[in-house]
GUDO-779252 format. One line per field, with one value per residue (C-alpha): residue number from 1; x, y, z. Coordinates in Angstrom, 2 decimals, always signed. Layout:
<kolnus>
n = (NUM | ...)
px = (X | ...)
py = (Y | ...)
pz = (Z | ...)
</kolnus>
This chain:
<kolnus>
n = (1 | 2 | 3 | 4 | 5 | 6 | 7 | 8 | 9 | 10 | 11 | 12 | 13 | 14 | 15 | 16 | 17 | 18 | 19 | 20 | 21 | 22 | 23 | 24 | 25 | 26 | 27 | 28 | 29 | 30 | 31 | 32 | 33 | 34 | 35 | 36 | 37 | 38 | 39 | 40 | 41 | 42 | 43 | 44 | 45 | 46 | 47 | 48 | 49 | 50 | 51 | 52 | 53 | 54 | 55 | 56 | 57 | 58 | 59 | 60 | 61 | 62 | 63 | 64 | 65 | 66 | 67 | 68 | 69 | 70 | 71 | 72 | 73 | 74 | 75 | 76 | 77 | 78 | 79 | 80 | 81 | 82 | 83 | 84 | 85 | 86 | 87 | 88 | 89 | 90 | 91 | 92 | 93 | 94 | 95 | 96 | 97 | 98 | 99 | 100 | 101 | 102 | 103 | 104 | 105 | 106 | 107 | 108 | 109 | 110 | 111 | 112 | 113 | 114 | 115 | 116 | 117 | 118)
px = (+0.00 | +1.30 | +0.08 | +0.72 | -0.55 | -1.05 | -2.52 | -4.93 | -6.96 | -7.91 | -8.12 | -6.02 | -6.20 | -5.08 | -3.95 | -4.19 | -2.92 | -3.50 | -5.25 | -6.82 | -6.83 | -6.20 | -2.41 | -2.64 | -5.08 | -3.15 | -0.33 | -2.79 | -4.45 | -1.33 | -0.42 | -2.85 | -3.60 | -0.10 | -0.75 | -3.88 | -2.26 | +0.79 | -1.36 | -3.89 | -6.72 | -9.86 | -11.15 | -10.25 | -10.50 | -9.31 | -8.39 | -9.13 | -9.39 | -5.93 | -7.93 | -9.04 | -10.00 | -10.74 | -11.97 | -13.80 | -10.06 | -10.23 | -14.28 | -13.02 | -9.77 | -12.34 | -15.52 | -12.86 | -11.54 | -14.85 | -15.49 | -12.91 | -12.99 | -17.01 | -15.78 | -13.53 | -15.76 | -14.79 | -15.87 | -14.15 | -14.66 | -14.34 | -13.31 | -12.85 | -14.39 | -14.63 | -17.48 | -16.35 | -15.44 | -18.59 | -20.62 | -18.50 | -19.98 | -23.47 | -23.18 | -21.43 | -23.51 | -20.40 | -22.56 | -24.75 | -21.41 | -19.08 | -20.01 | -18.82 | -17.65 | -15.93 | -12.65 | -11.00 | -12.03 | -15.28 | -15.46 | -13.59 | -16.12 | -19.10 | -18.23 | -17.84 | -21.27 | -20.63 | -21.79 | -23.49 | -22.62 | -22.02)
py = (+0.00 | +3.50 | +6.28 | +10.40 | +12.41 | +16.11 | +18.93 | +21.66 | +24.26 | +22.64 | +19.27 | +16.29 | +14.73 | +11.02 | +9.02 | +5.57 | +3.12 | -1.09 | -3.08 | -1.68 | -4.78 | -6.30 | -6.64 | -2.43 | -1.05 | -0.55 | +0.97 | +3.59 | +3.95 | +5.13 | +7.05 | +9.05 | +9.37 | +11.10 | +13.38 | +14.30 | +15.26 | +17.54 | +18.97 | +22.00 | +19.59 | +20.06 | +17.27 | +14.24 | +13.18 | +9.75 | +9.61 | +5.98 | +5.61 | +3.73 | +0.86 | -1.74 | -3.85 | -3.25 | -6.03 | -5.25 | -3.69 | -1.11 | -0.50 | -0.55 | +1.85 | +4.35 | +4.46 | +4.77 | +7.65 | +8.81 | +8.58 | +10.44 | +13.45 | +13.44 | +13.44 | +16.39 | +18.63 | +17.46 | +14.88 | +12.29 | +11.97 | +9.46 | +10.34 | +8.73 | +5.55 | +3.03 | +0.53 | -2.47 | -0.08 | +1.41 | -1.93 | -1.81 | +1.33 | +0.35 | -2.54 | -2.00 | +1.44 | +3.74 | +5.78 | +6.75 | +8.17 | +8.96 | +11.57 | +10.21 | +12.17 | +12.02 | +13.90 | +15.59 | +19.32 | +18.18 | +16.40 | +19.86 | +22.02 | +19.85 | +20.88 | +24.83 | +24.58 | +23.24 | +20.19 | +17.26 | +13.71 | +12.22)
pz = (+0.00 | -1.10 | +0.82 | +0.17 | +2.67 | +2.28 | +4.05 | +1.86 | +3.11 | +6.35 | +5.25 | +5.45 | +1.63 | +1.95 | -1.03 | -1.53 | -3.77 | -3.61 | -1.50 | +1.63 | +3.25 | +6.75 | +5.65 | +5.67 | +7.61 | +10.41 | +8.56 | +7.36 | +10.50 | +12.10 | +9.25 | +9.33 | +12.94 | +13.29 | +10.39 | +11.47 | +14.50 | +13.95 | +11.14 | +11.37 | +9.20 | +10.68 | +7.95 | +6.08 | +2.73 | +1.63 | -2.23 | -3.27 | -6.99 | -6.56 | -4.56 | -6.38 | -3.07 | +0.34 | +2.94 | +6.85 | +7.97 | +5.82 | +6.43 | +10.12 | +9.32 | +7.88 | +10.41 | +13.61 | +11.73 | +11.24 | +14.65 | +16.24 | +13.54 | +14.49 | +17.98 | +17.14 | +15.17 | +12.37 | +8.96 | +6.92 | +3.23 | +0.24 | -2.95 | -6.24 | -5.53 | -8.30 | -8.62 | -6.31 | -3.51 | -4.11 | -4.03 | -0.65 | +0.48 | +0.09 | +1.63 | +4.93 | +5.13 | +5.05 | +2.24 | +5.31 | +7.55 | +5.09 | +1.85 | -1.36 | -4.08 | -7.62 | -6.57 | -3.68 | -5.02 | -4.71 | -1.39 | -0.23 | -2.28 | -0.45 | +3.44 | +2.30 | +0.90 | -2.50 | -4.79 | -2.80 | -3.10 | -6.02)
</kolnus>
């Protein structure tokens, strides 16, 4: 799993390429956390049109990030996701938690009062 993490206007844009699986979850978890946490991001958004796959550890990675960005004022976003993960979405309910769009500009555009979900 490659991961690129940057910080834009607020937000914490994560970039993912492979398999979010339960072989790199945790990787990304921490990852993240630790950005997320020496950076000034109020938000998250998690690039992933370079997943192809992602099994319950990655569902898992993303609601506990969910839930402590909720817990901190904050929101997680998706962005970019192709039709298996979004087969994914639907079916573990992370549409319902986590707004889905077609790129990060969008999913950044959406919490300053911009486009909706895709």
């Amino acid at each position: 799993m490659e991961i690129n993490i940057n910080e834009k206007n607020r937000f914490l844009i994560v970039q993912l390429l492979g398999e979010l699986d339960h072989h790199s979850a945790a990787d990304v978890r921490e990852r993240v956390d630790k950005s997320f946490t020496r950076s000034t991001a109020k938000h998250i958004v998690f690039d992933l049109r370079g997943v192809g796959f992602m099994d319950s550890s990655g569902i898992g990675m993303l609601i506990g990030r969910h839930r402590a960005l909720e817990n901190a004022g904050g929101k997680v976003f998706a962005a970019g996701i192709g039709a298996e993960l979004q087969r994914i979405f639907a079916l573990s309910g992370l549409t319902k938690i986590i707004g889905c769009y077609n790129d990060t500009e969008e999913a950044m555009a959406s919490e300053k009062g911009g486009k909706k979900n895709a």
